[in-house]
C-alpha positions in Angstrom: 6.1 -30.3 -13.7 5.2 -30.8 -10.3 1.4 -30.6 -8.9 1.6 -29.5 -5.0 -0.5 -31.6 -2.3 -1.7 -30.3 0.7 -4.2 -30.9 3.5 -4.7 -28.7 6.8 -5.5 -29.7 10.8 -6.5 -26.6 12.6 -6.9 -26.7 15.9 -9.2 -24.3 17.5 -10.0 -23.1 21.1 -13.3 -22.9 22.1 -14.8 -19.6 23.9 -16.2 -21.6 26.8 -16.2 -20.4 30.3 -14.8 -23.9 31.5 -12.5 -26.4 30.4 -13.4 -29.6 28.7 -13.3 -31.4 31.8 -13.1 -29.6 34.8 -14.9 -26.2 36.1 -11.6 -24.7 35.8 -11.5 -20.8 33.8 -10.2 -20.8 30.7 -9.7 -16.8 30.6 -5.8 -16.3 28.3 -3.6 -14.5 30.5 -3.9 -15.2 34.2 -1.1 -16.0 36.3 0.6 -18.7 35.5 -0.5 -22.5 36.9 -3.3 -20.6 38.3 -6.1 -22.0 36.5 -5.6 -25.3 37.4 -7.5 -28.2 39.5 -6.8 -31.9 40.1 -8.9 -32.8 37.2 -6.9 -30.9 34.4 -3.1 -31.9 36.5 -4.9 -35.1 35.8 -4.3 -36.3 39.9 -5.1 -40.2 40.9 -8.7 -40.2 41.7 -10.0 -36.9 39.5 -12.3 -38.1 36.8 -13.6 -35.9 34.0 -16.9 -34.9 33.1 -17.9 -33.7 29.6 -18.7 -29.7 29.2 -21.6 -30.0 27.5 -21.3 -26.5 25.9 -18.4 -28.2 23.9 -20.5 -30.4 22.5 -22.9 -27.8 21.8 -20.2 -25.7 19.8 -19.0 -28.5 17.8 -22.3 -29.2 16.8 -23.1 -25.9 15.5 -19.3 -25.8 13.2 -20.9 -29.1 12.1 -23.9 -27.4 10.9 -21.9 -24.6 9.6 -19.9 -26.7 7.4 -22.5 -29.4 6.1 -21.0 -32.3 7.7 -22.6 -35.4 9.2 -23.4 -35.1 12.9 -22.7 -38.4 14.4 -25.6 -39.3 16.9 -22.8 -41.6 18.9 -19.5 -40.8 19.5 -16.3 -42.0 21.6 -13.5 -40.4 23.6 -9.8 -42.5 23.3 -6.7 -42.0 25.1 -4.0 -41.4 23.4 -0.2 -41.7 24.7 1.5 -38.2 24.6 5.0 -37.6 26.7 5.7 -33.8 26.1 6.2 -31.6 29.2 3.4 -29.2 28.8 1.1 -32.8 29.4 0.7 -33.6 33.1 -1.1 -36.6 32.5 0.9 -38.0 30.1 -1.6 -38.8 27.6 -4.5 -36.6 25.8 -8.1 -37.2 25.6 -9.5 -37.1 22.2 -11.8 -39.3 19.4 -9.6 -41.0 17.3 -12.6 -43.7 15.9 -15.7 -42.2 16.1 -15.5 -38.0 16.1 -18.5 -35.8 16.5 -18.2 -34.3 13.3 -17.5 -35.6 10.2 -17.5 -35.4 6.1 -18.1 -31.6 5.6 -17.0 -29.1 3.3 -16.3 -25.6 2.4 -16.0 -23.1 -0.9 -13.5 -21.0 -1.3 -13.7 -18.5 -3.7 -10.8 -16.8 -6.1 -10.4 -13.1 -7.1 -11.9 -14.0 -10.9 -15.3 -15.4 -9.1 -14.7 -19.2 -9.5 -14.7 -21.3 -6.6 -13.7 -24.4 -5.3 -14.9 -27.0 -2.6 -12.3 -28.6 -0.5 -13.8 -31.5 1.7 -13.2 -31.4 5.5 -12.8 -35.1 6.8 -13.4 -34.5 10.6 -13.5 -32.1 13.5 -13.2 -33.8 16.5 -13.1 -32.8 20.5 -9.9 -33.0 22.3 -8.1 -31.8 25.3 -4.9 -28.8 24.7 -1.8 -29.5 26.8 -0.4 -26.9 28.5 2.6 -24.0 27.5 6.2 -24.0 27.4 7.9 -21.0 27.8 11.6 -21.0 27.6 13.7 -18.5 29.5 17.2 -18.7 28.2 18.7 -21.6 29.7 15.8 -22.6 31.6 12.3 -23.7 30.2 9.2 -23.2 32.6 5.7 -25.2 32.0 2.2 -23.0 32.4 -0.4 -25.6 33.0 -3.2 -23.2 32.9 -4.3 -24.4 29.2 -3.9 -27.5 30.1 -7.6 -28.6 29.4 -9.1 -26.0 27.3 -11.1 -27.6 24.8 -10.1 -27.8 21.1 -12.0 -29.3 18.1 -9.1 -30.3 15.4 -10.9 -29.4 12.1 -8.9 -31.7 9.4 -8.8 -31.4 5.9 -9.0 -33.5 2.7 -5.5 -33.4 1.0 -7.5 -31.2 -1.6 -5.5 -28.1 -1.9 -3.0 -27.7 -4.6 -1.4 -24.1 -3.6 -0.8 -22.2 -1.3 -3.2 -19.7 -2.1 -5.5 -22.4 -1.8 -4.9 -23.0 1.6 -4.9 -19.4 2.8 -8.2 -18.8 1.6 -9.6 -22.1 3.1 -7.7 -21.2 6.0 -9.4 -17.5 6.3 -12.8 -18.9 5.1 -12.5 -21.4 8.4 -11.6 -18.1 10.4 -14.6 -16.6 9.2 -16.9 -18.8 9.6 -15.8 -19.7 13.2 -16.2 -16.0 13.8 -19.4 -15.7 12.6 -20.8 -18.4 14.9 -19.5 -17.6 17.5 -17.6 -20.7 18.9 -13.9 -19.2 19.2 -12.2 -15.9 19.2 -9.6 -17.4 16.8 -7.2 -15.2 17.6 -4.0 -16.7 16.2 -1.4 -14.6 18.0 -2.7 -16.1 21.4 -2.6 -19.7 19.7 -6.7 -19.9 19.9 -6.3 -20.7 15.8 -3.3 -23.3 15.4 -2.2 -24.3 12.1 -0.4 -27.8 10.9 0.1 -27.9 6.9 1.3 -31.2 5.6 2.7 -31.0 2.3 3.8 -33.3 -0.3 4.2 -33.1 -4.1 3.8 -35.1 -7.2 4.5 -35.8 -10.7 1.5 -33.8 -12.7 -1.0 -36.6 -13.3 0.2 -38.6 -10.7 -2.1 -40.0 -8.5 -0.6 -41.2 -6.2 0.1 -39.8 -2.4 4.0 -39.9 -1.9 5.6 -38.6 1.5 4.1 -35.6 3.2 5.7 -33.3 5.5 4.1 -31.6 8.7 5.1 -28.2 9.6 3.9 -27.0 12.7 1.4 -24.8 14.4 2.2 -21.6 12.4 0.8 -19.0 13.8 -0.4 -16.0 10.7 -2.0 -16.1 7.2 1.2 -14.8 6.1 3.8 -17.2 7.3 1.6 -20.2 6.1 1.8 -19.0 3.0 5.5 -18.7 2.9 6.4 -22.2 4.9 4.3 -24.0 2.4 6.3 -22.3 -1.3 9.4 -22.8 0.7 8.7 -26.6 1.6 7.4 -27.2 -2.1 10.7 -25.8 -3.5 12.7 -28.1 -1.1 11.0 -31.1 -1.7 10.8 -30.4 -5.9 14.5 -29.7 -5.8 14.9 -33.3 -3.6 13.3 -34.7 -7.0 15.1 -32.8 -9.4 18.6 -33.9 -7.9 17.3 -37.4 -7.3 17.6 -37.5 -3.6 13.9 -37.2 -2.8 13.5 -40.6 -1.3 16.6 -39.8 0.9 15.9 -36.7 2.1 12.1 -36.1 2.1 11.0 -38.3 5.1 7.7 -38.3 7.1 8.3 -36.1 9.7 7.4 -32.5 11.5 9.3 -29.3 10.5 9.2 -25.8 12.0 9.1 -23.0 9.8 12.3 -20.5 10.8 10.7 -16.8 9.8 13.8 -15.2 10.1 16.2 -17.8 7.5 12.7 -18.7 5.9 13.2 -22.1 5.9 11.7 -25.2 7.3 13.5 -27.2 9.5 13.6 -30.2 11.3 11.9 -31.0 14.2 11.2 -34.4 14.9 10.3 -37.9 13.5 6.4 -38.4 12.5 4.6 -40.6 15.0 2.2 -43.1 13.7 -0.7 -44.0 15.4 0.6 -47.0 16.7 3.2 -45.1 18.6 0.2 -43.7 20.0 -1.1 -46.3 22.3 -4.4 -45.1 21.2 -7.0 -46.9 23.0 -10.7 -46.3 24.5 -11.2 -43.6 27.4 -12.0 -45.8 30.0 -12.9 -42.6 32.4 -15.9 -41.5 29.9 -18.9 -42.5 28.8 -20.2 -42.2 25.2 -21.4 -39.1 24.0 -24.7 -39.2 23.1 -26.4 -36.6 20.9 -30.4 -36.8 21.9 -32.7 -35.6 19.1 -33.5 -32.3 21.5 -30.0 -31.2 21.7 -29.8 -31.3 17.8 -32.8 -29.6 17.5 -31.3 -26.9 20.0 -27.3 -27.2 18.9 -27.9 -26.7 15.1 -29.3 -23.1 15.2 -26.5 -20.9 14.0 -26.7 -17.2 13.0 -26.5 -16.3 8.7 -22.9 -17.2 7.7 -21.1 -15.1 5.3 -22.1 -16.7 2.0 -25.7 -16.3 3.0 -24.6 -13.0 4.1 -22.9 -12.0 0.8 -25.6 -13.3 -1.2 -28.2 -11.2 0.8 -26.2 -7.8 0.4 -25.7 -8.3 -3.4 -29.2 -8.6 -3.5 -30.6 -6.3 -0.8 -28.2 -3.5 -1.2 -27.2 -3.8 -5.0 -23.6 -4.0 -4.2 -21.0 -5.8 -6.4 -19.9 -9.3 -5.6 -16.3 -7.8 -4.5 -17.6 -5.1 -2.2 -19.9 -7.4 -0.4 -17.2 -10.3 -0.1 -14.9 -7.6 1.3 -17.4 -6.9 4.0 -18.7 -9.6 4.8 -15.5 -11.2 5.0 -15.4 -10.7 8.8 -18.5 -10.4 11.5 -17.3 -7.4 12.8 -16.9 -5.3 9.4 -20.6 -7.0 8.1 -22.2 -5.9 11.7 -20.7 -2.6 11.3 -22.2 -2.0 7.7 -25.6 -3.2 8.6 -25.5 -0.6 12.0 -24.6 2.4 9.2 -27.6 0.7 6.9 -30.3 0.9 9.6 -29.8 4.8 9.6 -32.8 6.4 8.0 -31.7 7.8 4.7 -28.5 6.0 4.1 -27.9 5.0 0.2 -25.3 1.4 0.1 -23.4 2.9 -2.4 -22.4 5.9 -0.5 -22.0 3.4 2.9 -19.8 1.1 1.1 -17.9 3.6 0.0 -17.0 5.4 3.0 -16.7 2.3 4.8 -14.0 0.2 2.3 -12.1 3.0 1.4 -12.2 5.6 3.8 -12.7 4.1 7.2 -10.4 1.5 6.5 -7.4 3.4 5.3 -7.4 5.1 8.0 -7.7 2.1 10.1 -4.0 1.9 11.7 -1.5 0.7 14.2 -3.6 0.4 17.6 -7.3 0.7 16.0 -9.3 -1.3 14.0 -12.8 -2.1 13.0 -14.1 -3.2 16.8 -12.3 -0.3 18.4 -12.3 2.7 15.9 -12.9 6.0 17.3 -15.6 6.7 14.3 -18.0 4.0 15.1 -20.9 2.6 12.9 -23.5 5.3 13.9 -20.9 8.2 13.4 -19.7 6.4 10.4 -23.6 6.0 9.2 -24.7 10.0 9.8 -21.8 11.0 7.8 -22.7 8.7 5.1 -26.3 10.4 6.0 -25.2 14.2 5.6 -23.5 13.3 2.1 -26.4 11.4 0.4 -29.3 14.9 2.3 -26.2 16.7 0.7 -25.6 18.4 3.8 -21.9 18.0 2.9 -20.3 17.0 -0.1 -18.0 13.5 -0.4 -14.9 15.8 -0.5 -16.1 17.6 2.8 -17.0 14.1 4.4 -13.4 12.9 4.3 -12.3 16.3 6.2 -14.9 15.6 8.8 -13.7 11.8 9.0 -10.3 13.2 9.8 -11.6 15.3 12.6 -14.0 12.6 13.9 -10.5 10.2 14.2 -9.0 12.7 16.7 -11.5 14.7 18.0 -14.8 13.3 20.3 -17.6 15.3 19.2 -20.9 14.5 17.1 -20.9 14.8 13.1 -23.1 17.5 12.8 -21.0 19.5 15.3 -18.2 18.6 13.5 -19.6 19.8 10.3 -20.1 23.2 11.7 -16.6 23.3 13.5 -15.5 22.6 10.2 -17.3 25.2 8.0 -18.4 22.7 5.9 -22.1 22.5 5.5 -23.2 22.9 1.6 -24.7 26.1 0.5 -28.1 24.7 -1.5 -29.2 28.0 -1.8 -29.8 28.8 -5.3 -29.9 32.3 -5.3 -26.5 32.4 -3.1 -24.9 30.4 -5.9 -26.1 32.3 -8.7 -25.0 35.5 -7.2 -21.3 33.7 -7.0 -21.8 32.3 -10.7 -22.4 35.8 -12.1 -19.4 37.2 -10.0 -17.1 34.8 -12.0 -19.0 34.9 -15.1 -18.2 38.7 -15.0 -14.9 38.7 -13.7 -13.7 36.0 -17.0 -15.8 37.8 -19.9 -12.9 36.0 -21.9 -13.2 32.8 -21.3 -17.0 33.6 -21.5 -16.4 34.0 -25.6 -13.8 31.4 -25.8 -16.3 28.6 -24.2 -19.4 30.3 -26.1 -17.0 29.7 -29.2 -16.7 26.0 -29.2 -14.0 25.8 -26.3 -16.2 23.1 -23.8 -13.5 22.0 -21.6 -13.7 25.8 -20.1 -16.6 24.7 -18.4 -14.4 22.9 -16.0 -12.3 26.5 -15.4 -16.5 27.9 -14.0 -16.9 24.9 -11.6 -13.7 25.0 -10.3 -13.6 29.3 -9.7 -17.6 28.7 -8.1 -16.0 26.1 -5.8 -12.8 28.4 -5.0 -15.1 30.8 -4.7 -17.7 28.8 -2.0 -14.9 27.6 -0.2 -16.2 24.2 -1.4 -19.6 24.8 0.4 -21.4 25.2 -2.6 -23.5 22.4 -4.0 -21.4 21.2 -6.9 -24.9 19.4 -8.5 -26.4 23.0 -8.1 -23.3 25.2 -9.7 -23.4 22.7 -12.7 -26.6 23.0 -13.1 -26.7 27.3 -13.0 -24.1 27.9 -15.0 -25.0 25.2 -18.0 -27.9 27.8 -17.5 -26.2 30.7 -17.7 -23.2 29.9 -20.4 -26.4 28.3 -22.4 
């Protein structure tokens, strides 16, 4: 038996306006080489200069994640010869990063949890893009510069479930303070895994694997249980030494498998060595005062809606799971009159099923005031919960306000008690039958009145109020 070793570096863009060393825009999606200046081309004579909101992001992840600050901290140089680098090397912190020693929990579907230690975030400059045009391959410099923090992992995860839960509690968090968009399809959330394995109670670290910037949740998952098999069958057939080397892999989606890329560079092939173009970065007691404010996170967050709202630990993880679904609850919650249960409910099951293709939370055409006065109208028992998916439907194709839509629809409840009793004794007298039969013992007939009172109401009629009259009147 094999126990599986794994440790993460996620590189993460940072929503500044600016690059890490220039004034240059770092907007996704200009025209190519546009965004460009002789400080990011990295021209003889351009020196950088430290955006200090970058300093003030990485701060606040530091904060976020319970990690030492460092007061001091150091830029190197490191020696990098790809294409999409026009100077040839990257500026980074190697020795001395500005964050350091933090952790995060994850948490499993039977409520246990786990810690998994994070042994740095540090700043550094992204190269640029290759984009390969059949035969010909074409560099866009215009990312050239943006600033990343590389958030590295202890080797503390020992599945790949692990790792996607780490991996979307990172997500989350970076989301909730606001210091990236990670969004992973435009490479703003960049993912190396390395993997290794060992002998169950082993303790040792034997050769790990990087597979490269992976791009979804999904395919993570998949390159790291197709890697484990590779390397457990290297063992099995006693070739492991041979064929599991250090070294970076790609993960091919379409043959799922891993394959490889290149040879893994030490540090020494690095070259690392002090940035002789920057000054230390000095963290004044001020700008930690300033830096470390960061909005509720989504434990606190989770925490406060079990208790606030009464909710279940699994209905509150699933919205607070993401900023956008938690601020979208708390908009329904500030409506006057709104129960959680009944706001929870429409939310997680009905708004989000139907939650498809083009639309999703940020952009759905029932937003969290339309959302919130339907929830409203159920729990004043204006419309029943049957009625309120009806007007959901409508409210996803048509632009109009919920009450409208309620009366479009012909679906207001009839609370009129003596309407309702004139419809209970129309049935009661039309089924003198099953009158005896449920007066005889039958009880489940009781069901048969409901049902004929709704038919009846068209559904309009309070089903709280028709229980209630006709328990009277079979009494």
């Amino acid at each position: 038996m094999f126990e599986v070793v794994i440790g993460l570096e996620v590189h993460v863009q940072l929503n500044t306006k600016t690059k890490l060393f220039c004034s240059c825009p770092t907007s996704f999606n200009h025209k190519q080489n546009t965004n460009t200046c002789p400080t990011c081309l990295a021209l003889p004579g351009a020196l950088p200069v430290l955006n200090r909101e970058v300093l003030h992001k990485s701060i606040m992840l530091g904060t976020a994640v319970d990690a030492t600050i460092n007061k001091t901290s150091y830029f190197d140089r490191k020696s990098y010869f790809y294409p999409d680098s026009p100077s040839a090397y990257q500026i980074t912190q190697l020795y001395t990063p500005i964050v350091e020693h933090g952790k995060l929990t994850i948490d499993f579907e039977d409520g246990s949890n786990k810690t998994i230690r994070i042994n740095r975030a540090h700043i550094e400059a992204d190269a640029g893009k290759n984009i390969h045009d059949g035969d010909i391959s074409k560099v866009d410099l215009n990312r050239a510069g943006t600033p990343l923090l590389e958030i590295v992992s202890e080797p503390d995860m020992r599945s790949a479930e692990e790792a996607v839960l780490y991996l979307k509690k990172l997500h989350s968090i970076l989301r909730y303070i606001d210091i990236s968009d990670a969004n992973m399809q435009e490479g703003s959330f960049r993912c190396d895994v390395n993997v290794s394995i060992r002998p169950k109670g082993d303790e040792k670290l034997y050769t790990r694997v990087e597979i490269k910037n992976i791009n979804s949740f999904k395919f993570i998952q998949k390159a790291i249980e197709v890697e484990v098999i590779r390397q457990v069958e290297a063992w099995e057939d006693g070739v492991y030494e041979d064929e599991i080397v250090q070294e970076t892999r790609l993960f091919d989606q379409v043959k799922n498998e891993t394959r490889s890329m290149r040879g893994k560079e030490e540090a020494a092939d690095y070259r690392y060595f002090p940035e002789p173009d920057l000054l230390k970065c000095v963290v004044t007691p001020e700008m930690m005062e300033e830096y470390s404010v960061i909005p509720e996170l989504p434990d606190a967050k989770k925490e406060r809606f079990v208790k606030e709202y009464g909710m279940s630990e699994y209905n509150a993880s699933v919205i607070t799971s993401a900023v956008e679904m938690a601020d979208f609850f708390e908009t329904m919650m500030a409506i006057e009159g709104v129960s959680a249960k009944t706001a929870v409910s429409l939310l997680t099951v009905e708004l989000l099923a139907r939650l498809k293709g083009e639309f999703n939370i940020t952009n759905s055409p029932v937003d969290a005031n339309k959302l919130g006065f339907i929830a409203k109208r159920i729990d004043d028992q204006t419309i029943s919960g049957k009625a309120a998916k009806e007007v959901l439907d409508y409210l996803m194709e048509n632009d109009a306000d919920v009450d409208t839509a309620i009366e479009n629809l012909g679906l207001k409840q009839v609370t009129d008690t003596g309407a309702i009793e004139a419809i209970c004794d129309e049935i009661i007298n039309a089924n003198e039958d099953k009158v005896s039969e449920y007066k005889s013992g039958k009880d489940k007939l009781f069901g048969f009145f409901v049902g004929q009172v709704m038919k009846a109401s068209k559904g309009s009629a309070n089903p709280q109020a028709v229980n209630e009259i006709l328990k009277q009147k079979l009494g």
